[in-house]
C-alpha positions in Angstrom: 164.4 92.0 67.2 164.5 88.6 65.6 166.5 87.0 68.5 164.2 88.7 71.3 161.4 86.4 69.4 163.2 83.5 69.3 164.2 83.8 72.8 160.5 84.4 73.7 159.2 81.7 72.0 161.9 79.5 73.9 160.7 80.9 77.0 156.9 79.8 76.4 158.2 76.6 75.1 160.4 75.5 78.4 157.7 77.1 80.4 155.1 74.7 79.1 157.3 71.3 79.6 158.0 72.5 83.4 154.8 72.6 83.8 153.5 69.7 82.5 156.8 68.4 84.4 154.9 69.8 87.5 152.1 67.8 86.8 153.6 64.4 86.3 155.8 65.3 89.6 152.5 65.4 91.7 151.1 62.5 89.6 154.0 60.3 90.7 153.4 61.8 94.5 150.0 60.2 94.3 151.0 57.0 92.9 153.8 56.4 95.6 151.1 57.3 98.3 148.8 55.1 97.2 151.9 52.5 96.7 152.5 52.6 100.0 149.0 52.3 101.9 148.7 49.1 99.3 152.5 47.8 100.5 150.7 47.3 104.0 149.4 43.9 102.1 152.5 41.4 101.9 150.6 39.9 99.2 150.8 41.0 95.8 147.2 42.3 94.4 146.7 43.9 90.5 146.3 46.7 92.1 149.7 47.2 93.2 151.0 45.8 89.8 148.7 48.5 88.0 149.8 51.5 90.0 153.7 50.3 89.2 152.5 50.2 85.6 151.2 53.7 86.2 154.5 55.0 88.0 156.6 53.5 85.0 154.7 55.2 82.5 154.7 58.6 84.1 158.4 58.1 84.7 158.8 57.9 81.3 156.5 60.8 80.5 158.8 62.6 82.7 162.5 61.4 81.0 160.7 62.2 77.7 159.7 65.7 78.9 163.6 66.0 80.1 164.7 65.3 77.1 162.5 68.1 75.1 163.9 70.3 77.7 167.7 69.4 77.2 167.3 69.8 73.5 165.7 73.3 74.3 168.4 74.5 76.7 171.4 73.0 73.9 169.2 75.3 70.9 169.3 78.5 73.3 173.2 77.5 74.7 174.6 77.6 71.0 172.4 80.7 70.2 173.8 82.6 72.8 177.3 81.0 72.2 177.1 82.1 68.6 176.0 85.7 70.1 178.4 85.8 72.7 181.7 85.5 70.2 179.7 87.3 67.8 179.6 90.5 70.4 183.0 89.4 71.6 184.7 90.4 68.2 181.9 93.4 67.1 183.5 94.5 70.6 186.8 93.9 69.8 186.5 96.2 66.6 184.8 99.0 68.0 187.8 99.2 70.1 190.3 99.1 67.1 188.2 101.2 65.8 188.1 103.8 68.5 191.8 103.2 69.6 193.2 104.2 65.7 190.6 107.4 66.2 191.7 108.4 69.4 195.2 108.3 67.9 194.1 110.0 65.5 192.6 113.0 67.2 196.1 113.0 69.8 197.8 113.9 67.0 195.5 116.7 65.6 194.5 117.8 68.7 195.9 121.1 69.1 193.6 123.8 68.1 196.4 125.7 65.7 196.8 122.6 63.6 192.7 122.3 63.5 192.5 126.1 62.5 195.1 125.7 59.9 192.7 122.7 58.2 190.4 124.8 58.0 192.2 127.8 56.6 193.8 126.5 54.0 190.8 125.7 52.2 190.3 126.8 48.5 187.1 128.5 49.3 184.4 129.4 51.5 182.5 126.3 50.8 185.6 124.3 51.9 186.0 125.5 54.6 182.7 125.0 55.9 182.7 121.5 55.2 185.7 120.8 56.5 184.4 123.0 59.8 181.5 120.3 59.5 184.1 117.1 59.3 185.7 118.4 62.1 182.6 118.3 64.5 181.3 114.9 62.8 184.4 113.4 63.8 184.1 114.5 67.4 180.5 113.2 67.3 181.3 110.0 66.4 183.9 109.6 68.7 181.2 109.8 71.3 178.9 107.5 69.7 181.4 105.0 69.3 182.5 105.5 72.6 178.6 104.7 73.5 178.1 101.6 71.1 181.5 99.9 73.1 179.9 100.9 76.3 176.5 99.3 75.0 178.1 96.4 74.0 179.7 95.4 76.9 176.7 95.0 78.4 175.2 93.3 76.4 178.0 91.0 75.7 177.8 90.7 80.0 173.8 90.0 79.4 174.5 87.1 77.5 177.0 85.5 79.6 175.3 85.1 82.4 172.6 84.0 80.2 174.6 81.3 78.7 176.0 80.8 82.2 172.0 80.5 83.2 171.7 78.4 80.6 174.5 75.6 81.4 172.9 75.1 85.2 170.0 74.5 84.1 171.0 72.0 82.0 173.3 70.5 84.6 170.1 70.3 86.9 167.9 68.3 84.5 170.9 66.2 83.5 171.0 65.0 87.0 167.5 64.7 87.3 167.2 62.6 84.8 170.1 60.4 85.8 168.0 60.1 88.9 164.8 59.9 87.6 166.5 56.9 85.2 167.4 55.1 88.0 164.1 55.5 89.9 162.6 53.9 86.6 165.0 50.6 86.5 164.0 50.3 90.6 160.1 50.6 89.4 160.5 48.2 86.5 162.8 45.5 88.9 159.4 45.7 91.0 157.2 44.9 88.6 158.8 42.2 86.9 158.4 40.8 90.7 155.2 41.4 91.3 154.3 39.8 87.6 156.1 37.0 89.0 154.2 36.5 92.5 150.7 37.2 90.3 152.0 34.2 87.7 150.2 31.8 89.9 147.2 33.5 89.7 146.9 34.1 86.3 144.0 32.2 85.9 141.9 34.6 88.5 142.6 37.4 86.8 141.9 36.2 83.2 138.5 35.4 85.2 138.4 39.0 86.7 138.8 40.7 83.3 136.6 38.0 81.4 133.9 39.2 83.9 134.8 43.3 83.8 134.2 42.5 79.8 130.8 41.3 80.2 129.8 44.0 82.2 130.9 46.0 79.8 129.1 44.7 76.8 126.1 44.8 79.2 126.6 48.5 79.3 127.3 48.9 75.9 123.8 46.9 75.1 122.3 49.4 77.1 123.4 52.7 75.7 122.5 51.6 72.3 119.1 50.2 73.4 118.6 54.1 74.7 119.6 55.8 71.7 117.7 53.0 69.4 115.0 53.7 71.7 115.2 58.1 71.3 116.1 57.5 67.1 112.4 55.4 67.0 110.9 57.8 68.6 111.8 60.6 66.8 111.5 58.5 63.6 108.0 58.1 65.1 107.6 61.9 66.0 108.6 62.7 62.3 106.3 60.5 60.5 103.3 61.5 62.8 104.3 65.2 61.9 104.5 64.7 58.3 101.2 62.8 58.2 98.9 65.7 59.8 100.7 68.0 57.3 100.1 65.8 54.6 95.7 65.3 56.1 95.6 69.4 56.7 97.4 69.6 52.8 95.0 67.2 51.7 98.0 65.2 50.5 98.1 62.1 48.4 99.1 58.6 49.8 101.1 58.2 47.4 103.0 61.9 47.7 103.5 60.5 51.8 105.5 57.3 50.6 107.5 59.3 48.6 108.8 61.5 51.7 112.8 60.7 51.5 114.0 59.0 54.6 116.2 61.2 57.1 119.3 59.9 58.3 119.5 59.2 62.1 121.6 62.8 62.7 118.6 64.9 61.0 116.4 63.1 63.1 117.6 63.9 66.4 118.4 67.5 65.4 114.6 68.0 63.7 114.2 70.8 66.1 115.8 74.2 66.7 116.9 73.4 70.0 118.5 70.2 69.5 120.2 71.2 66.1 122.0 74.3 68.4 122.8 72.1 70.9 124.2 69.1 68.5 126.4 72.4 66.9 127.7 73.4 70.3 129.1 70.3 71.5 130.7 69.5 67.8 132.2 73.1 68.4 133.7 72.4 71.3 135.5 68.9 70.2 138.9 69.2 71.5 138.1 71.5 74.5 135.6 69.3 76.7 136.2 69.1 80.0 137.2 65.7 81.9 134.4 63.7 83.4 136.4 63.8 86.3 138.3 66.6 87.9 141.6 64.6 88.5 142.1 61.4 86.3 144.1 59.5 83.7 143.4 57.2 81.0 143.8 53.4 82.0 142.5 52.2 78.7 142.2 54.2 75.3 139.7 53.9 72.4 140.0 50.4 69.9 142.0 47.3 70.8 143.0 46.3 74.1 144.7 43.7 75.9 144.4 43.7 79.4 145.5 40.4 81.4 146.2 38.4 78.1 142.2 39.1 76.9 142.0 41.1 73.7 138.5 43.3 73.3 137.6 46.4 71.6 137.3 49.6 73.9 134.2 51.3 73.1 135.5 54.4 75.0 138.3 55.2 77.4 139.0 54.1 80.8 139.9 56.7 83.1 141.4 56.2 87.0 140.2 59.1 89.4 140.7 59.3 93.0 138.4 57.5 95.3 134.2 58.6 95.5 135.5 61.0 92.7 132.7 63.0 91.7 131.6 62.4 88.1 130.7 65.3 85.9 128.7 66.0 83.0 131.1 67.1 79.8 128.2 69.5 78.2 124.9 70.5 78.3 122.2 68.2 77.7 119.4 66.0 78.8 119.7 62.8 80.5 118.8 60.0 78.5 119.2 57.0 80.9 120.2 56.1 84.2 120.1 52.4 84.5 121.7 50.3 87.2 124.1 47.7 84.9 125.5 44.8 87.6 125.6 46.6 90.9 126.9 50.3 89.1 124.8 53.2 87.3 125.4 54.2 84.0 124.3 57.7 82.9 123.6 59.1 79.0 123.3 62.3 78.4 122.3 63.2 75.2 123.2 66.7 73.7 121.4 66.9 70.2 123.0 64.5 67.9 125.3 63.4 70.4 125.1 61.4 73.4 128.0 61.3 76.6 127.6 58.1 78.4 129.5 57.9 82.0 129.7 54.1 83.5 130.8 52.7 86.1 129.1 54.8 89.2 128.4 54.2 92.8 126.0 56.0 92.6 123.8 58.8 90.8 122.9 62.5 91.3 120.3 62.8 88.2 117.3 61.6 87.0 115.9 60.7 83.3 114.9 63.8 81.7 116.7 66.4 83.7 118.6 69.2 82.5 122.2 69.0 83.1 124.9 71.8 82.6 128.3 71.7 81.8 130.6 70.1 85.2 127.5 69.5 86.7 128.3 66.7 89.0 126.0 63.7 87.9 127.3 60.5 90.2 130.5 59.5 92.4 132.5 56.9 90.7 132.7 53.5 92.0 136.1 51.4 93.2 136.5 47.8 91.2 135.8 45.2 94.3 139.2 43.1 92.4 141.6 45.8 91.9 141.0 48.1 94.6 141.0 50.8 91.6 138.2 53.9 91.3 137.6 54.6 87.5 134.7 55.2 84.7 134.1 54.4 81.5 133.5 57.4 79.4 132.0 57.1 75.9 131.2 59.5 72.9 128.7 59.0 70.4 127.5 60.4 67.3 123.9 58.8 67.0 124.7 55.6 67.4 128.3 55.4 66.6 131.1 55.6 68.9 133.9 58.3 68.7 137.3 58.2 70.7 136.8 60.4 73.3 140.5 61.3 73.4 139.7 63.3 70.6 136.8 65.5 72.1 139.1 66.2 75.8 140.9 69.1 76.5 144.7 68.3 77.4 144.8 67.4 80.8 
């Protein structure tokens, strides 16, 4: 029973990297498609030294994944190794065993000397038992005769397990020799194409400088909104507490001694928006993407992109191109604001606000309902790069989270 688990649990496990194995496959597809329409320009663009960057990393991705999968396939190989001897020599003494019986019984087996056994005995009792040993011993011969018979099957079972086994690890072995040498080819190609983009090293410390200040534009934004919604409720609260205090017939005095609520209890004051803040917190781990197909370009905290360092306020995610751009959770939009040419969208869901940047354009308005996928914009292409992502951002009031952290897998 204990190895039928074990070989269960391997099962799941190799299952699991072949698909995400399947995955970075159709990942790499993409990237050599779009390699090629961009290999139409003799000229060599960031975009092209991007999706090389990409290719590399999924290559690796891949190699790792390999690896995992060898490790499994040598774990289950010495298992069934150890099991295969193991039934080799349990077989091997069941057959002792049954030979010496079998020799045994030849030489009893004529019904006078059987009768005499039994007649001889000193009593009744005896006799009986030794009528008893008699049929016990051709009973066993029968099950021994079975457990031999079992085990040879299942001793065969294994074997071509193991054999099973050892071809599949003879197939990733020479997948990953070839996946190694696809990774040198990708890596020889981008130190070429850092080369030809040397010279213009300037432009695209320009480029980035420029994608920066957008950003921080953005960023302005968003917490100008949620400034904006915390004042308000602030505002909301106090008027509330003042006609409470007027129809209490309150004291001044009891009014300035109100304690002051943090910015979480005041935008989950109401039912409504207390549930909703609880849902979303509930779900942190299993949100769905912003985008249906996507990776992350840039993660959450220090960057350095093109020599630049900043501080990522969220993650950058490349989608296909006029992906359309969907809303993570229920809530309310907060803001849609055109930043530099592109709309940015906050949705705000109790305590917590989404904010999705970087759109062509727009779907919603302020002050609509959303639901969860809902689409809410189609993302926009960077004129520079040639590249189609967003910038996605998670906030707790006015703090931002790493929305890593709040994704499901992808």
């Amino acid at each position: 029973m204990i190895v039928m688990g074990a070989t269960k649990a391997f099962a799941q496990s190799s299952e699991e990297l072949k698909k995400q194995r399947d995955n970075l496959n159709q990942e790499l597809q993409r990237l050599n498609h779009e390699l090629e329409v961009t290999s139409n320009n003799k000229k060599s663009t960031l975009l092209q030294l991007n999706l090389i960057k990409d290719k590399i990393e999924i290559q690796e991705k891949k190699i790792k994944n390999i690896d995992s999968d060898i490790r499994l396939l040598d774990n289950q190989i010495t298992d069934n190794t150890n099991e295969v001897h193991g039934l080799q020599s349990q077989l091997t003494q069941l057959k002792k065993d049954y030979a010496a019986m079998v020799l045994f019984a030849f030489r009893n087996q004529s019904a006078y000397n059987k009768l005499m056994f039994i007649f001889i005995s000193k009593d009744f009792n005896q006799a009986y038992m030794r009528l008893k040993h008699l049929q016990q011993i051709g009973a066993y011969r029968v099950r021994q005769a079975e457990y031999i018979t079992g085990t040879e099957k299942d001793l065969g079972i294994k074997i071509v397990q193991l054999d099973k086994n050892k071809k599949e690890k003879s197939d990733l072995l020479a997948e990953q020799e070839k996946e190694k040498t696809a990774l040198g080819e990708a890596k020889k190609e981008q130190a070429n194409k850092v080369i030809d983009l040397s010279q213009h090293q300037k432009q695209l410390k320009e480029q980035t400088a420029t994608a920066q200040r957008q950003l921080a534009r953005i960023n302005r934004a968003i917490q100008d909104a949620i400034r904006r919604e915390v004042e308000k409720a602030a505002a909301d609260e106090k008027a509330a507490a003042a006609a409470k205090n007027k129809a209490d017939n309150s004291s001044v005095a009891t009014t300035s001694r109100r304690p002051i609520k943090t910015t979480n209890e005041l935008l989950t004051a109401t039912p409504e928006a207390a549930k909703l803040s609880s849902d979303f917190l509930g779900n942190r781990g299993h949100l769905p993407w912003p985008v249906a197909n996507g990776i992350f370009l840039h993660g959450f905290g220090t960057v350095v992109i093109n020599g630049i360092r900043d501080e990522n306020q969220g993650v950058s995610i490349k989608t296909n191109e006029n992906a359309p751009v969907r809303a993570v959770f229920d809530g309310v939009v907060l803001i849609v604001q055109d930043v530099s040419g592109t709309y940015t969208v906050v949705i705000r869901h109790g305590g917590y606000f989404t904010a999705y940047s970087n759109l062509k354009s727009v779907s919603v308005s302020k002050g609509q309902k959303v639901s969860l996928k809902q689409s809410i914009g189609v993302a926009a292409a960077d004129p520079a790069t040639g590249e189609t992502e967003i910038e996605f951002q998670v906030l707790k009031g006015e703090d931002y989270m790493d929305p890593a952290s709040w994704l499901q897998q992808n």
